[in-house]
C-alpha positions in Angstrom: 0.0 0.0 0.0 1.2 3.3 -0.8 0.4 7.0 0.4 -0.3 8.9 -2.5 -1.2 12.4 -1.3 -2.7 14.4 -3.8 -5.2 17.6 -3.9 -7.7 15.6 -5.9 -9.8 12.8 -5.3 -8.7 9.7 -7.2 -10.6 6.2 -8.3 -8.7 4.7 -5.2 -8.7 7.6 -2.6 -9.7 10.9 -1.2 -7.7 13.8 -1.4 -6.5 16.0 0.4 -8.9 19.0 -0.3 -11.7 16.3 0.4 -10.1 15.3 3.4 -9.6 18.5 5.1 -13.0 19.6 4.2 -14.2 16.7 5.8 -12.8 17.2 9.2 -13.3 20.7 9.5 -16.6 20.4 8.9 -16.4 17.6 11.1 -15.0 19.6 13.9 -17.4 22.8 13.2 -20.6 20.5 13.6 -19.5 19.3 16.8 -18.0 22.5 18.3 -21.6 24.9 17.0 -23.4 21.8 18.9 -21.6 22.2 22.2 -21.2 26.1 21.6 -25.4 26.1 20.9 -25.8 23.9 24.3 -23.7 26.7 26.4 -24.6 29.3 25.1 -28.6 28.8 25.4 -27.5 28.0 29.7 -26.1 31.8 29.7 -27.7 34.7 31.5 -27.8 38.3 30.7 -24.8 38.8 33.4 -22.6 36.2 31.7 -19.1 38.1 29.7 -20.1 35.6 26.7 -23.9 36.5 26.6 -23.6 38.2 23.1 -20.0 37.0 22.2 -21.3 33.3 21.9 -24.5 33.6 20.2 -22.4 36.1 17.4 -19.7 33.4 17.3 -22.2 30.4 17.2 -24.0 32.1 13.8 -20.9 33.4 11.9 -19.4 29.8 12.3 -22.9 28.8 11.1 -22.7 31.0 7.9 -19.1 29.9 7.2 -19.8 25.9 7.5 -22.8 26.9 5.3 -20.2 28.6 2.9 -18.0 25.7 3.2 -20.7 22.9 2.5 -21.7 24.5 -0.4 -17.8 24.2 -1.6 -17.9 20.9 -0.6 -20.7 19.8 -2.4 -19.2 21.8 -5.7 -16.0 20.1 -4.9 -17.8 16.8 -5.0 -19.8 16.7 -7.9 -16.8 17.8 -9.8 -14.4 15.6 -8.8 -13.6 11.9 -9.4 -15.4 10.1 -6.6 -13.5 7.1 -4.9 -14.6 3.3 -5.8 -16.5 1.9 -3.5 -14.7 -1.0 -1.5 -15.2 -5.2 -2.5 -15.1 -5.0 1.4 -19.2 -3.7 2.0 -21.8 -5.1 1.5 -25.0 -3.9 -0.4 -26.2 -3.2 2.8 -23.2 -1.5 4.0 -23.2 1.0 0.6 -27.0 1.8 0.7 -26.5 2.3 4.6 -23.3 4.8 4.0 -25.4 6.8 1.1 -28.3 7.3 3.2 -26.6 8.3 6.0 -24.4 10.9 3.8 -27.7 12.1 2.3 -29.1 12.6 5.7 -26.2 14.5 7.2 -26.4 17.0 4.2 -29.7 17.6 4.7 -30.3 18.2 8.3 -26.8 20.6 7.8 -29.0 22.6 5.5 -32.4 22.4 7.7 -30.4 23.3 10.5 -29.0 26.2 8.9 -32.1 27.5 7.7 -33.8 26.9 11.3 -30.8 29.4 12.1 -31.0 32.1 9.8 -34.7 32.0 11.1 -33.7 32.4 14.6 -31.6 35.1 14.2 -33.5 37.1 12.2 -36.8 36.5 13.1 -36.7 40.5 14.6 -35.5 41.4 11.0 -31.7 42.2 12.0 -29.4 40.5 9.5 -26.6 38.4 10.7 -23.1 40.3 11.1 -20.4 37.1 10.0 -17.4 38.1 11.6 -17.3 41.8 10.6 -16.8 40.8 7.3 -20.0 41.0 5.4 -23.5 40.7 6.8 -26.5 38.3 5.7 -29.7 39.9 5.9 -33.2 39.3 7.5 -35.6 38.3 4.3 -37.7 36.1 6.5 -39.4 37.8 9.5 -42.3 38.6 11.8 -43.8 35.3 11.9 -45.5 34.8 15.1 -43.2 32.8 17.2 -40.6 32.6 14.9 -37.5 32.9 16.9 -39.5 29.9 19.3 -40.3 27.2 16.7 -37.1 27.6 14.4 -35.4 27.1 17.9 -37.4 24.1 18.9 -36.8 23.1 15.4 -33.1 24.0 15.3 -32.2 22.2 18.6 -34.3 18.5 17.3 -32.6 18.9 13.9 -28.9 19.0 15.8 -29.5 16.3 18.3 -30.6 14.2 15.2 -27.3 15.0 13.3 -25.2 14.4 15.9 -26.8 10.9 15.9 -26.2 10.4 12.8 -22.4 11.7 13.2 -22.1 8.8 15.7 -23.7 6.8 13.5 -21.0 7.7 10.5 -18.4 7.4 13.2 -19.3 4.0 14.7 -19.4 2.8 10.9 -16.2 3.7 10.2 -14.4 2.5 13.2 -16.4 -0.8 12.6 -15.0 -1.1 9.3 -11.2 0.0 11.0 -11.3 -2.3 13.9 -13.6 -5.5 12.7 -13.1 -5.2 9.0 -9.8 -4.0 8.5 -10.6 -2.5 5.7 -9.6 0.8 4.3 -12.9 3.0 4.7 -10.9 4.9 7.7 -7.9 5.4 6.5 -9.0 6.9 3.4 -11.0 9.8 5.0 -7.7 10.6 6.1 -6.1 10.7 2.6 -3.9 7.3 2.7 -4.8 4.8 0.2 
């Protein structure tokens, strides 16, 4: 087995710009899920009061931003070849589960972008451009997108466990390659 490291994704691998995309977006998802948790436990009298709901919905936009390049990066890129290893089970498992994850992303985000703007100020993203309120006034907005918002979340980090336990299963009982290829080594 060799390491081939390149930018692209290959017939046998990831790459690298795949690979990184993945774990940041990895990392994001899990950190805006414990940030969201904290932050909603804060009071008025707490220093990150402001600072973490501001932080939790410019890392929102920018994994939005990011997931969009992902996606582009996807479809036009080779995709690797499925492993002899899985089963038919395995594969239709592993594209549902994908499917899922993209979706609830782009639920979540969207029960976001109704929270925050549900009083019809648009979303400052790290000083660097703003997003604005196009959706607002609804009776109970800011409640149900956050009802909404917080079931979506708790689902997708289900299904992230879900990905994850599937991957170490594949690592640890199948010793196959599934693992090692999200992290660019094939």
């Amino acid at each position: 087995m060799r390491n081939n490291v390149s930018w692209r994704n290959s017939s046998k691998g990831w790459g690298l710009v795949s690979v990184l995309i993945h774990w940041v977006s990895a990392l994001v998802v899990i950190g805006l899920f414990v940030l969201g948790l904290w932050m909603v436990e804060l009071t008025y009298y707490d220093e990150w009061y402001r600072a973490a709901p501001d932080l939790h919905k410019s890392t929102g936009v920018m994994l939005l931003l990011l997931t969009l390049v992902r996606i582009i990066w996807k479809k036009t890129n080779t995709l690797p070849e499925q492993l002899n290893t899985h089963s038919d089970l395995e594969k239709k498992s592993a594209s549902i589960v994908h499917r899922l994850m993209y979706i609830l992303l782009f639920l979540i985000m969207f029960s976001g972008y109704l929270i925050s703007t549900a009083d019809g100020r648009s979303i400052d993203v790290f000083g660097m451009f703003s997003l604005p309120a196009t959706i607002y006034d609804i009776d109970n907005q800011e409640d149900i997108a956050g009802l909404i918002h917080l079931v979506l979340a708790i689902s997708l980090i289900v299904l992230v466990v879900v990905h994850a336990a599937g991957a170490l299963k594949h690592h640890i009982l199948d010793k196959d390659l599934t693992l090692k290829r999200m992290f660019g080594i094939h």
